[in-house]
C-alpha positions as CSV (number, residue, x, y, z in Angstrom):
1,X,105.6,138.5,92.3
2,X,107.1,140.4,89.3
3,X,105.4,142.0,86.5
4,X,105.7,139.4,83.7
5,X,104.2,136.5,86.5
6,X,101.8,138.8,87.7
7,X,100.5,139.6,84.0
8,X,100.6,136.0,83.0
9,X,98.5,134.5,86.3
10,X,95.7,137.6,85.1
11,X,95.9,136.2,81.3
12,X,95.3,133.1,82.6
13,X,92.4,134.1,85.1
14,X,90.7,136.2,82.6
15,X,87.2,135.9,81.6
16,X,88.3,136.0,77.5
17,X,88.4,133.2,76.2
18,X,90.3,134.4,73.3
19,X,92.7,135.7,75.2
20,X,93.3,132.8,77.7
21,X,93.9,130.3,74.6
22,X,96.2,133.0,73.5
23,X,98.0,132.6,76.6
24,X,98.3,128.8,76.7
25,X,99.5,128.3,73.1
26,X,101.9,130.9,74.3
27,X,102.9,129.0,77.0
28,X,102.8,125.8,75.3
29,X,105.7,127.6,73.5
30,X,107.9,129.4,75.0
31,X,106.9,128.2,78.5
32,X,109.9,128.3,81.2
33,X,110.3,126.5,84.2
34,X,110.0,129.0,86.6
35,X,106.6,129.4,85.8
36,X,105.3,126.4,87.1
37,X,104.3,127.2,90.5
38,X,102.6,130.4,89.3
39,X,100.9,127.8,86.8
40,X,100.2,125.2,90.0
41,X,98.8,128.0,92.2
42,X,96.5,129.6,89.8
43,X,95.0,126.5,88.8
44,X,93.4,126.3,92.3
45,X,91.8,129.7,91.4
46,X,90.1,128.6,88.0
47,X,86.8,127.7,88.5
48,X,85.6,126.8,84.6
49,X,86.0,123.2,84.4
50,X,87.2,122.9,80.6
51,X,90.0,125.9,81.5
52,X,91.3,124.1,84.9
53,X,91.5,120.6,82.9
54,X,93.5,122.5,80.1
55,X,95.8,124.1,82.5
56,X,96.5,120.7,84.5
57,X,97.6,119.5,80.4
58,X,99.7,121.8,79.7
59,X,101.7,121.6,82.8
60,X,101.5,117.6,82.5
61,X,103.3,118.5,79.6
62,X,105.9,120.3,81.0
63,X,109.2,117.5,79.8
64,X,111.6,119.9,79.8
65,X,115.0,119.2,81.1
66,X,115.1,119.8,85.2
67,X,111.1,119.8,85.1
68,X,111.4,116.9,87.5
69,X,113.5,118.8,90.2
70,X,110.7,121.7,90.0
71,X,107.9,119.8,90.6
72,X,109.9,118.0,93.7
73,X,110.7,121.7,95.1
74,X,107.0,122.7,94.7
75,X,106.0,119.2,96.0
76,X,108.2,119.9,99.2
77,X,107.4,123.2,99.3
78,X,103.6,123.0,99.6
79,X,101.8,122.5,102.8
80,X,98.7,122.1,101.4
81,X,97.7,118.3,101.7
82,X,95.1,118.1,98.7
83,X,97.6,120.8,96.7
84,X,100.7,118.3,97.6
85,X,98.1,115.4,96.2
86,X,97.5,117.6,92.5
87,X,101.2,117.7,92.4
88,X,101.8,114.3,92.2
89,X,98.9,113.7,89.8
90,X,100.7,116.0,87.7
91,X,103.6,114.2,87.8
92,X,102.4,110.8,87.0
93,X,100.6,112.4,83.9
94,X,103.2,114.3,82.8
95,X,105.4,110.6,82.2
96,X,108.8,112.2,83.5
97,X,111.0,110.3,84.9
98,X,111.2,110.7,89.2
99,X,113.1,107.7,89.8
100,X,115.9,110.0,91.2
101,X,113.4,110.7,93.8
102,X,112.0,107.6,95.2
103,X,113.0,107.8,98.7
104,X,111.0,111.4,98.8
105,X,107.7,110.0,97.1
106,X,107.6,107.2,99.7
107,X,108.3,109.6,102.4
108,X,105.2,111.2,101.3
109,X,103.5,108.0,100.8
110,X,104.5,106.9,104.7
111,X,103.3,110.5,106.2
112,X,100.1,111.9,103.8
113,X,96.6,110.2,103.8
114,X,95.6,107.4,101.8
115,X,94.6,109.5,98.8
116,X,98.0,110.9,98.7
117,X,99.7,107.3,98.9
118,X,97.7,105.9,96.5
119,X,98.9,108.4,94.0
120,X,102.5,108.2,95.0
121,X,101.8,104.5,94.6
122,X,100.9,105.5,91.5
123,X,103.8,107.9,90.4
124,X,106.4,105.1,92.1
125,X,104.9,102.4,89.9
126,X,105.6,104.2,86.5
127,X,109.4,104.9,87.5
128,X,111.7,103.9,85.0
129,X,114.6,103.0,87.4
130,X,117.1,102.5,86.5
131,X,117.8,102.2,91.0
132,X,120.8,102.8,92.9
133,X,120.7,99.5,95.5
134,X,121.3,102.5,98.2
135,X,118.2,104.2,96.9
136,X,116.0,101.3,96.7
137,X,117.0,100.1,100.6
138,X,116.6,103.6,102.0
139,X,112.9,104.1,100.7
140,X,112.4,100.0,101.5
141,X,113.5,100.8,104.8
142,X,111.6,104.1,105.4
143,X,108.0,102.0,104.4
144,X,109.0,99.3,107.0
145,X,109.9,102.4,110.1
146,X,106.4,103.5,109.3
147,X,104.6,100.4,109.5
148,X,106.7,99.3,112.2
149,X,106.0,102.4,114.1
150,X,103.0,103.3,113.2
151,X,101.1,99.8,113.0
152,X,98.8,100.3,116.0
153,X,97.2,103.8,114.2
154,X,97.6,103.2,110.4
155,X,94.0,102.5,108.9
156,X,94.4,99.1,107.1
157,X,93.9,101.1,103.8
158,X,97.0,102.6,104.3
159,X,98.8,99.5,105.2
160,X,97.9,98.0,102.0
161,X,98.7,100.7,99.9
162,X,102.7,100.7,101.7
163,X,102.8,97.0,101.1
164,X,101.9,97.3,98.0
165,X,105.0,100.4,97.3
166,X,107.0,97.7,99.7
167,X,106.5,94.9,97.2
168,X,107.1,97.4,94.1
169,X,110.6,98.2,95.7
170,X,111.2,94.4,96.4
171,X,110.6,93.5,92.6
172,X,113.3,96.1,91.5
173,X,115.8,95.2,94.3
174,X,115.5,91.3,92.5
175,X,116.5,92.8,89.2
176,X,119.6,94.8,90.4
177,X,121.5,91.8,91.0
């Protein structure tokens, strides 16, 4: 980790308050992307309540342009199954626009826990769209392998949740034509 990144995630970590407000109107600034997964990681290391909630805003708030891609290469990234979860909180707060990425959510959807699914559920139904037809039939298509293949060891919570994604992706199919 360089310097600057190493200075920041001890700012942030710090036991001053002064100093970590400091920090996170500085960031709320002149924030960059690359600073995101130092944000994401650190947040698991902040124990005070009222500090970990204002980290998780300000990297909801994170709408610059490409923020989406970042949070997807974290999101791949991280093997962490409750980490990949807080990612995708993230991104349903922070109201970006992951359409591009539907196929991946629903991957995550079909392989994660229920937890997880229920928040890519989430995240899936606040996509914009609008959705390629290709798009739309590969992540369709992915939520009926899984529940095809998986239907004798999927907990029925599950199932519902990929029926409901299925029937999200079967309303926006109906208004491409």
């Amino acid at each position: 980790m360089n310097d600057k990144l190493e200075k920041l995630k001890k700012e942030l970590t710090t036991g001053d308050d002064d100093k970590f407000k400091n920090t996170m109107d500085r960031l709320m600034d002149q924030g960059t992307l690359d600073q995101i997964p130092l944000l994401f990681r650190t947040y698991f290391t902040i124990e005070d309540r009222v500090r970990k909630h204002q980290l998780f805003e300000l990297m909801a708030s994170v709408i610059k342009k490409g923020a989406e891609k970042t949070w997807m290469g974290l999101l791949n990234q991280e093997p962490d199954i409750e980490a990949r979860r807080a990612i995708i909180q993230i991104m349903w707060n922070a109201r970006l626009d992951f359409s591009a990425y539907l196929k991946e959510i629903v991957e995550i959807a079909c392989l994660e826990d229920e937890l997880t699914g229920i928040e890519a559920l989430t995240l899936i139904e606040n996509m914009e769209g609008p959705f390629e037809e290709e798009r739309l039939m590969d992540a369709k298509m992915k939520i009926i392998d899984c529940l095809n293949q998986n239907k004798h060891i999927l907990k029925a919570s599950k199932v519902i949740i990929l029926q409901e994604i299925l029937a999200w992706i079967m309303v926006q199919e109906d208004r491409i034509i």
